[in-house]
N, C-alpha and C positions, 0 to 999 in steps of 0.2 A: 590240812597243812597249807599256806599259802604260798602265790610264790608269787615269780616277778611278774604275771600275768595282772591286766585291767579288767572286766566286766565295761561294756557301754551299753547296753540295752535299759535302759530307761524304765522303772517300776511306778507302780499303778498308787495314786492316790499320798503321792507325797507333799509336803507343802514346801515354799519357793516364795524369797523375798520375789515383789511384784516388782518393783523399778527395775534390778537389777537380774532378774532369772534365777537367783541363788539362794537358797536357805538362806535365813540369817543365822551369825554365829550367834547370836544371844540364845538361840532356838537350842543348839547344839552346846550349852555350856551350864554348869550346874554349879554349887559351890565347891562340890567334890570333883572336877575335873569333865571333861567331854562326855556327853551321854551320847550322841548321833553315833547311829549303825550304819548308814549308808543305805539300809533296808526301808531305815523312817526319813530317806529322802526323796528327792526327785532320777533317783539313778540308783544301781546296786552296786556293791564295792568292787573298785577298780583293781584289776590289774592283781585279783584273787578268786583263785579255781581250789579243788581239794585235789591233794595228791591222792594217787592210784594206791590203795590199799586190799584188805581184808574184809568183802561183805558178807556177814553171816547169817544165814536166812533158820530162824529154828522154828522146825515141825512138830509138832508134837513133843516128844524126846530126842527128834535127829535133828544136829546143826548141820547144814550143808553148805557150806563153803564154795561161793560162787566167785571168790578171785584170791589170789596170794600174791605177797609181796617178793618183788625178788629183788638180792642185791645186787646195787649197779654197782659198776668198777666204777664209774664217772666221777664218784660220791666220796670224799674220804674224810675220817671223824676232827684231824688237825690237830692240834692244842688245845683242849678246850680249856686248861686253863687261865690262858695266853691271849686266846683269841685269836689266833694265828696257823697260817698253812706255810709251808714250804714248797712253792710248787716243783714238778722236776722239769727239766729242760725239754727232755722227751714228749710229755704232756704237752706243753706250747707248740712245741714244732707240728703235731702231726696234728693239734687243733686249728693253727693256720694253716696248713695244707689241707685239710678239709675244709675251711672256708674260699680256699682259692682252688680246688675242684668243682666248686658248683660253678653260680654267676658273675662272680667276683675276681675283680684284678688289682693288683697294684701297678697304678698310673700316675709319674709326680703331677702333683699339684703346686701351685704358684709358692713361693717362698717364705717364710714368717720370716721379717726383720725382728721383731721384737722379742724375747722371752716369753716377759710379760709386763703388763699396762702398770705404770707410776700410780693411774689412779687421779692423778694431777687435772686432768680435764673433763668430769665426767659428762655424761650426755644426759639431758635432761630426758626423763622416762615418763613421757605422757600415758594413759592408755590405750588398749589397740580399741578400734572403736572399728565394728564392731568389736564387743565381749568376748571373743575366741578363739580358740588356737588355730593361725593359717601358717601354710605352707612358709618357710623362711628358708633364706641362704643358708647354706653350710657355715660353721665356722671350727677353724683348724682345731682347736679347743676339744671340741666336744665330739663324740662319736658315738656309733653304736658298740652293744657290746654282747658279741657271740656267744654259743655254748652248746658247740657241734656234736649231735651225738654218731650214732656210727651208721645213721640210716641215707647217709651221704648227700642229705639234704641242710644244711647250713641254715639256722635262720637267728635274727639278733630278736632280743628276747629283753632287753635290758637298752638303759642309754648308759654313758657315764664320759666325764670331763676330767681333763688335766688339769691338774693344781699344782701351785707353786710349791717348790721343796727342795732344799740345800742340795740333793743330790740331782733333782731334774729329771725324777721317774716315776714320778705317785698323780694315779689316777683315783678318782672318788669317785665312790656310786651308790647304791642301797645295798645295805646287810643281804635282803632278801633274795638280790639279783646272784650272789656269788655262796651263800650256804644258805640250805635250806632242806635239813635233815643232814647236812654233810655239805663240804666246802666240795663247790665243782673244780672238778680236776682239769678240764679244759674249758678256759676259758680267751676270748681273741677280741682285743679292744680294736676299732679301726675309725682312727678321727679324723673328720672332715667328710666321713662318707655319705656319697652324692651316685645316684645312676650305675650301682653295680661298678664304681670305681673307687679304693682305698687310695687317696691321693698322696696321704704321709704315712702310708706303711702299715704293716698288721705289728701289735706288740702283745706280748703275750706278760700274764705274773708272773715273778720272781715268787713273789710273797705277799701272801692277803693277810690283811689285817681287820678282826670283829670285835667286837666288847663281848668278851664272856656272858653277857648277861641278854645279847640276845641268840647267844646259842643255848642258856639253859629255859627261856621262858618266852625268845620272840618276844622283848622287851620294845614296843615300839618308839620308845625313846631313846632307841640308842640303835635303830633302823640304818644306818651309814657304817659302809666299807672302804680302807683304801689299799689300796695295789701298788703295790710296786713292778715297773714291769720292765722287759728289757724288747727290744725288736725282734721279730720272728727270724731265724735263721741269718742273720746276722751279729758279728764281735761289736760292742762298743755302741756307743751315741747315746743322744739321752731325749726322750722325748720331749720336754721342756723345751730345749733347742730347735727343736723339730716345727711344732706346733706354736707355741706361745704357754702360754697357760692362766688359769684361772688367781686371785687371788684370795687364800680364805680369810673370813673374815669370822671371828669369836662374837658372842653376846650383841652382836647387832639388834638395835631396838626393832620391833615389830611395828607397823602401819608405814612402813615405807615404800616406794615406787620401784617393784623388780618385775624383771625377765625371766619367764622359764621355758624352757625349750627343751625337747624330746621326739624321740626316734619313734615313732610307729611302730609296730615289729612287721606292717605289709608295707615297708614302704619307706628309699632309702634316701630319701629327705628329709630334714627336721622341719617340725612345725612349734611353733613359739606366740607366747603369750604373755601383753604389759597389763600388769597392774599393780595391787596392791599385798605386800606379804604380811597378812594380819596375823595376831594372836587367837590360837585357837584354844592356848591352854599355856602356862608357864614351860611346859615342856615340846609346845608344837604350833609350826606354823601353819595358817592357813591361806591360800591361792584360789579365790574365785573367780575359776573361765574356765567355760566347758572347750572338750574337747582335745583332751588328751589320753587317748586309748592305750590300749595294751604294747607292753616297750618304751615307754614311756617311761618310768621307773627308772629312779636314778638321777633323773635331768636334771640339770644345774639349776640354782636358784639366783640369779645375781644382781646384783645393787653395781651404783657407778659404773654404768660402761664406761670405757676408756672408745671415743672415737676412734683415735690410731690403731688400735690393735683389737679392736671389738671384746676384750677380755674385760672381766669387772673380780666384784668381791663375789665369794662365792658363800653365800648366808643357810644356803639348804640344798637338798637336795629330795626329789619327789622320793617317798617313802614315809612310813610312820602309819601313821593311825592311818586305822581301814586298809594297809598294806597300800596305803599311798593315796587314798581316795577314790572319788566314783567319777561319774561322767559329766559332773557339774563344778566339783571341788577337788585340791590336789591339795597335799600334803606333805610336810618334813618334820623329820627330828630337829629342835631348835639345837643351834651350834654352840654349846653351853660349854661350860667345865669340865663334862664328860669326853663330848666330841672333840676339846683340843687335846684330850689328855691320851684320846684315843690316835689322832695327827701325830703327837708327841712319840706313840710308843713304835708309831708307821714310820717316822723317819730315821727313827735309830737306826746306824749302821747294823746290820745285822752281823754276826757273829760265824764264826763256822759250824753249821750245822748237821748233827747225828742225823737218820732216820726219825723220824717222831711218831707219836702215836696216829694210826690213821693215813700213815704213806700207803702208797699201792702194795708196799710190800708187806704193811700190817696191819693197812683196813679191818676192821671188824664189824665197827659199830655202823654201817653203812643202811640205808634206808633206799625207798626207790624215787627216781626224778620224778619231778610232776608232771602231769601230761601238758606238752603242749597244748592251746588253746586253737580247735581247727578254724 
């Protein structure tokens, strides 16, 4: 089972465009769709571990059972036909209370004037030269994104960005980051986070929203989650206001000049990378620059910054094939007709909601987290 984790360790005897450091995509592309494992590159796939199961060791005629699964209360099954979780309020709060028991505090940060960027000026998007992701400024936008379990140790595991939406509460991230065997029941976005300080707040889900299709197959083309969320232990506001936000952008052509930027999971600065977000398949984009490890997952992919407010269009986000990539390559579900239909069903006002299948109170179907990556 994959999850929001990266691999960097670098595998033996892979081949690497020579100008550029990078496989080429021709290398990685067939008439029938992507053949690259990340195994036949220069790195092994990012930011994918095996979940903690059942190893069965058989003797002779005795099987000996050297580990079992147990169910996590963290995990719950959602809607699966839906796509969708309800999260409870309870969950939120005592997820950002265990994020703000460890290292972490809430400290304001300088002010967003704007929403979000018209889009009207964009910045021209050279490459970074060198090829790689370094260290970069915060930006209010974008944050890391928690998912505290009860060992009272807090760590962000995931990135994920605000996106424009009628109501001013919907954050995007990877499928992978928010269900994975079961929709995490706490989960604690904190954007702009810099130095063990959440400058605009901890927000926790209302409501996650997946394409059915990668809860029944881990469809990596439809790898992208959105949230809705509200502030931790706080009535009212809206993130959107708070922060700025992202703008998404549908069926944007492939070969153009973007930005992608991502949280480390050791490490509470983003680091970010310009290039180019090519076609890696009708279904997926391709990002070549190393140096985007584990936590990383998720991170915005964006075209046209807007100078004034450093926000752009928002065309991807790290996930998809190989569970996002390896140590040289990154990856996204292209933002097609699926993904805005899937934006579409996230912004719906929601409804009043029963119990559903897979609340805490009806969990069944529950499987266990993956181990963190020591």
């Amino acid at each position: 089972m994959a999850t929001s984790e990266r691999g960097t360790a670098p595998a033996d005897g892979a081949g690497a465009d020579q100008d550029a450091g990078m496989p080429s995509a021709a290398d990685c592309l067939s008439p029938d769709g992507p053949t690259c494992t990340g195994r036949g590159r220069a790195g092994v796939p990012l930011r994918a571990t095996l979940a903690l199961g059942v190893l069965t060791v058989v003797v002779g005629s005795t099987a000996l059972a050297l580990g079992s699964p147990s169910r996590d209360p963290l995990l719950a099954a959602g809607d699966t036909a839906t796509g969708s979780y309800l999260a409870t309020r309870a969950d939120g709060d005592q997820a950002a209370a265990a994020v703000l028991a460890g290292p972490y505090q809430e400290r304001p940060g300088p002010p967003v004037t704007a929403r979000y960027g018209g889009g009207t000026a964009a910045a021209p998007l050279s490459a970074s030269r060198p090829l790689q992701a370094a260290p970069a400024p915060p930006s209010p936008a974008v944050g890391a994104l928690f998912s505290p379990a009860d060992d009272g140790e807090p760590f962000h595991h995931c990135t994920a960005s605000v996106v424009h939406a009628p109501a001013g509460d919907l954050v995007v991230t990877a499928a992978h980051c928010v269900h994975d065997g079961g929709f995490r029941t706490r989960l604690v976005f904190a954007p702009g986070l810099h130095d063990g300080s959440a400058p605009y707040g901890l927000w926790v889900p209302t409501r996650i929203q997946v394409d059915p299709r990668w809860i029944s197959d881990r469809d990596p083309d439809h790898d992208v989650a959105f949230l809705r969320v509200r502030q931790a232990g706080r009535a009212g506001g809206r993130i959107e206001d708070v922060t700025g936000a992202e703008r998404i952008r549908f069926d944007a052509p492939a070969g153009r000049p973007a930005q992608l930027t991502g949280y480390p999971e050791d490490q509470d600065t983003p680091v970010s990378c310009r290039h180019t977000a090519d076609a890696q398949s009708p279904t997926q984009l391709r990002f070549a620059c190393p140096g985007f490890p584990n936590g990383t997952s998720g991170g915005p992919m964006l075209t046209d910054l807007d100078p004034a407010t450093g926000t752009g269009s928002l065309i991807g986000v790290i996930g998809g094939l190989d569970g996002g990539g390896d140590d040289l390559v990154s990856y996204s579900s292209r933002f097609g007709k699926d993904i805005a239909a899937l934006y579409r069903r996230a912004i719906r006002k929601p409804g009043p909601g029963a119990a559903q299948p897979g609340s805490r109170a009806a969990a069944s179907d529950l499987r266990p987290r993956a181990a963190p990556r020591p």
